[in-house]
C-alpha distance (Angstrom), angle and dihedral (degrees) to the residues before:
residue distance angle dihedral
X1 . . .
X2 3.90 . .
X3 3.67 93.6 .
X4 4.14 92.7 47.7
X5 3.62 94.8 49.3
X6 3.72 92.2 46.3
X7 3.84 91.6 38.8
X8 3.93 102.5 44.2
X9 4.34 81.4 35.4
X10 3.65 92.1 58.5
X11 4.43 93.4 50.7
X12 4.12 81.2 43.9
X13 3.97 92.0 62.2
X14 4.67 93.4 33.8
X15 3.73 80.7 52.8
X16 3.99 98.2 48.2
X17 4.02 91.4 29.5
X18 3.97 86.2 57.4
X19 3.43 91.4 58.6
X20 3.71 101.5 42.1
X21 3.80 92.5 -117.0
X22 4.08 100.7 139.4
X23 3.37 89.7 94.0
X24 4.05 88.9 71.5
X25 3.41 104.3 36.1
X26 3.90 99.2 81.1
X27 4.02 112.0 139.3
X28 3.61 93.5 -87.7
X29 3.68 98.7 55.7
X30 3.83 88.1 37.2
X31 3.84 88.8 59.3
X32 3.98 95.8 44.1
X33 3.87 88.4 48.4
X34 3.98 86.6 55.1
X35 3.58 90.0 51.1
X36 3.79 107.1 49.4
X37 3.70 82.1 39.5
X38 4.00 92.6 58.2
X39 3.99 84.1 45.0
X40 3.71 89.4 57.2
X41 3.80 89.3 57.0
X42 3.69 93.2 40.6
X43 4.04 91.4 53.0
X44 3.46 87.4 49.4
X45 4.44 84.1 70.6
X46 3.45 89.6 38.9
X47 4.24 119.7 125.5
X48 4.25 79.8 13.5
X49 3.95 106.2 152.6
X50 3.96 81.3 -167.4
X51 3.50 102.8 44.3
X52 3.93 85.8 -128.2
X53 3.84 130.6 112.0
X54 3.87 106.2 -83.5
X55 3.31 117.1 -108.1
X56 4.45 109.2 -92.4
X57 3.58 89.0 32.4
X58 3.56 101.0 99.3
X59 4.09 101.3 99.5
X60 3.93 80.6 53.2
X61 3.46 98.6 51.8
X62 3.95 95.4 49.4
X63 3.91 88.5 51.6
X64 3.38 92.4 48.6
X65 3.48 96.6 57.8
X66 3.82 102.1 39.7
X67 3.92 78.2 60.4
X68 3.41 92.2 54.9
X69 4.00 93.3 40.2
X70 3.81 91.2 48.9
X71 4.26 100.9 52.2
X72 3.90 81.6 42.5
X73 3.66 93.6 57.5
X74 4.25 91.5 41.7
X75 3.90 87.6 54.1
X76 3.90 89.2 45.6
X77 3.83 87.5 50.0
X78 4.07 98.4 41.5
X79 3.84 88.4 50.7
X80 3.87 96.0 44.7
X81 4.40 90.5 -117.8
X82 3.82 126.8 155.1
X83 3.84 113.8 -137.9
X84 3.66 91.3 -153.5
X85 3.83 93.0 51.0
X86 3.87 109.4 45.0
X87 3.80 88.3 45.5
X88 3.65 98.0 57.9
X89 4.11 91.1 42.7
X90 4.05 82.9 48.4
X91 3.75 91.4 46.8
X92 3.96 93.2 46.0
X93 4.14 86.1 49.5
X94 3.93 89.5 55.4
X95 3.62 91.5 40.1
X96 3.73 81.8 62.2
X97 3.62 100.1 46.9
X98 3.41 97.9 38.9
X99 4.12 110.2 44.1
X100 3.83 112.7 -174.3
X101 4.05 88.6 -120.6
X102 4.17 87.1 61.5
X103 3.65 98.5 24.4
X104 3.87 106.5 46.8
X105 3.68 121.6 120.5
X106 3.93 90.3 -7.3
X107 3.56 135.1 110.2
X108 4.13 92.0 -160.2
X109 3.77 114.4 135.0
X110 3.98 110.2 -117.8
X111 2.97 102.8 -103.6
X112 4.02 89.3 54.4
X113 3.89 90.9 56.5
């Protein structure tokens, strides 16, 4: 996972360097980008009577979440963050506040349980 996030990190930053986009992609903008980008998945379920992806969406959806991936792995990068790392601490934290006997089958927040 090291070796993608460095890899696929390091085509991010030729691709934005190319263009002379630095300049815009302070932690801020990085952020907003992420989150209009995670709307443009979100609106891509939106009116679903299923709650799944409607069917022809599929190139969309992909898209959508390469955008997503990509400004996740630029703020990762810009604040010096391993992928691999902080989501194994965050896993062990919820792992902790949400133990299978409590947690099972429910969609109660922890402090709920």
């Amino acid at each position: 996972i090291i070796i993608m996030q460095k890899k696929l990190t390091e085509k991010l930053i030729e691709f934005r360097n190319e263009r002379d986009w630095n300049q815009f992609h302070d932690s801020k903008n990085l952020a907003v980008a992420l989150s209009l980008e995670a709307a443009e998945l979100l609106e891509l379920f939106l009116w679903s009577k299923d709650g799944n992806l409607p069917q022809g969406k599929g190139d969309e959806l992909k898209e959508e979440v390469a955008d997503v991936f990509a400004y996740l792995l630029l703020i990762a990068h810009k604040h010096g963050l391993n992928l691999e790392d902080i989501t194994l601490d965050k896993i062990a934290k919820n792992a902790a506040k949400y133990p299978v006997d409590k947690a099972k089958g429910t969609s109660l927040k922890y402090n709920k349980l």
